[in-house]
N, C-alpha and C positions, 0 to 999 in steps of 0.2 A: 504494500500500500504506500504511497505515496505519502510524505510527510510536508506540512510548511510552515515557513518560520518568518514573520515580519520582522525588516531586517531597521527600517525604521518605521515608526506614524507619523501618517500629515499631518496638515494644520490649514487653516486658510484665516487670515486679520491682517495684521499690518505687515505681515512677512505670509509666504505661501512655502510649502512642502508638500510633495506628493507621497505616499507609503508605500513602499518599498517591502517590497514580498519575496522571498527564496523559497522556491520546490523542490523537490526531491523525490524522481521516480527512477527505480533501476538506473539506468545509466545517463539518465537526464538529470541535470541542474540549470532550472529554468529564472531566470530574474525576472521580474513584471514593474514594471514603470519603475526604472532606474532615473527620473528626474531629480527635481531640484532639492536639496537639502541643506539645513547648513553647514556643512562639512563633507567632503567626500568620505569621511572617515566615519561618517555614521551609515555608512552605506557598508565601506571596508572592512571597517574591523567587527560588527558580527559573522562577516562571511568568514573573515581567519577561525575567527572564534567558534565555526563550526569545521574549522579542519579544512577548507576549501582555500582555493586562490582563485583570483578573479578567469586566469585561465581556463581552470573546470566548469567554469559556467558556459555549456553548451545551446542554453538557447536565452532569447529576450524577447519580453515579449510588451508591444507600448498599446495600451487601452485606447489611447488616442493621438495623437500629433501633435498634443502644447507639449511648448517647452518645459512644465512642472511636472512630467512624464515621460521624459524621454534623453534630458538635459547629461545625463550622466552615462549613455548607454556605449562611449566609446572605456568603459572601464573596464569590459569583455570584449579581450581582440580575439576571441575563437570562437565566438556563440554564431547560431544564426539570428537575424532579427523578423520579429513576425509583426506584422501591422493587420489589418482588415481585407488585402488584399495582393501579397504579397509577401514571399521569403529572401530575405537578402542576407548574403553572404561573401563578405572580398568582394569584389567583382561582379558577383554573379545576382541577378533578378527574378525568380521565378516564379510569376504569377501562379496564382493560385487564390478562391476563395474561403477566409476563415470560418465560417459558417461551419462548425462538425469536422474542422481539421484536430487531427491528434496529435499531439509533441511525444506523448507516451502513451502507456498504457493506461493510465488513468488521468492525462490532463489533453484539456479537449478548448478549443475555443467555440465562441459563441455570437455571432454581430448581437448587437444591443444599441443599435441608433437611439439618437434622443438628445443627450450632453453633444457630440457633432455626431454628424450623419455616419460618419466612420468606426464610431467606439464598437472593442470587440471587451467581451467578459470569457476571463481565464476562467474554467469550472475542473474542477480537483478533486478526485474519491478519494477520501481518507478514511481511518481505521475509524474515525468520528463524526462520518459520512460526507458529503457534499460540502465545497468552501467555494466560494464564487469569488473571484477579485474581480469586482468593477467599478467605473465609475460613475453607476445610474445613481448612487447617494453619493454626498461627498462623505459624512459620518452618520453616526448613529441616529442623528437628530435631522436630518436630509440634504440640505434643505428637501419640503415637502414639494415644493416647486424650483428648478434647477433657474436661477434667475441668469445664468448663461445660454441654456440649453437653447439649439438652435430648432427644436420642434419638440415644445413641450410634451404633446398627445401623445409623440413616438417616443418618449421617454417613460411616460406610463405606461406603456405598452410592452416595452422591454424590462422594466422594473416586474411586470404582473408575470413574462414570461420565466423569468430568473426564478422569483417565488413558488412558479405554478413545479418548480422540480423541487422544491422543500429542501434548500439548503439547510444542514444545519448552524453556519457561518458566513458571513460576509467580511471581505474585507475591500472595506469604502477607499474611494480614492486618494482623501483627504482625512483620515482618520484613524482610530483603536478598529480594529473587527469586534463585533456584535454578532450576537444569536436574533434569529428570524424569530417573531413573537412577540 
């Protein structure tokens, strides 16, 4: 089973961070929104701290295209990087839709338009079942309405379908993870 570890929480006030997740499936170590923090070193040293180097980290994965998601992702020069519609690697581009692409055996992405037309949601089997990294909430508290999101209706839409698979965890873009309930 697939384990995952925040490697830091966001925050969004008078300074912005995006939360920063590590995965861990057989021979995947996945990072998700490697952006903005204050320090690179809140990124780096829980990854030492779980016996990793930034090299081991085989894949990245950016919820969406701000730079409060993404800002950090050259700190894995061997991952591939996966966006909404597309795997890039060195050089190499290759299309593809994220929609039910697998990174592993139990990490799966998901489109979740709504926050931009683009956003995709990491979904994770763990021994403590379903963990969704996205960014239809920023935290725990919502907002109930994304006062960014560039098509509200499709962000409840993607928020209901996230739900409708009964995570037992969420981890918000911009925040602690919370239990669904």
């Amino acid at each position: 089973m697939a384990t995952v570890h925040v490697l830091t929480e966001g925050y969004v006030g008078d300074r912005v961070a995006g939360t920063v997740t590590l995965i861990r499936d057989g021979s995947a170590t996945v990072v998700v929104d490697p952006g903005m923090v204050a320090n690179r070193r809140l990124i780096l040293d829980p990854i030492e701290a779980l016996g990793l180097t930034p090299e081991d980290v085989t894949d990245v994965v950016f919820s969406h295209h701000h730079p409060d998601h993404t800002l950090n992702a050259a700190l894995f020069p061997e991952a591939r990087f996966h966006d909404h519609w597309a795997i890039y690697q060195d050089d190499r581009w290759d299309d593809r839709d994220a929609d039910g692409f697998a990174l592993s055996e139990s990490v799966r992405l998901m489109r979740t338009p709504g926050h931009t037309l683009e956003d995709i949601t990491t979904l994770v089997e763990t021994g403590d079942g379903l963990v969704a990294l996205t960014h239809l909430w920023w935290n725990a508290d919502g907002p109930a309405e994304d006062p960014l999101a560039v098509d509200g209706a499709l962000l409840l839409t993607s928020r209901e379908r996230v739900l409708g698979l009964s995570p037992s965890l969420i981890i918000p873009g911009h925040g602690a993870p919370f239990s669904v309930g």
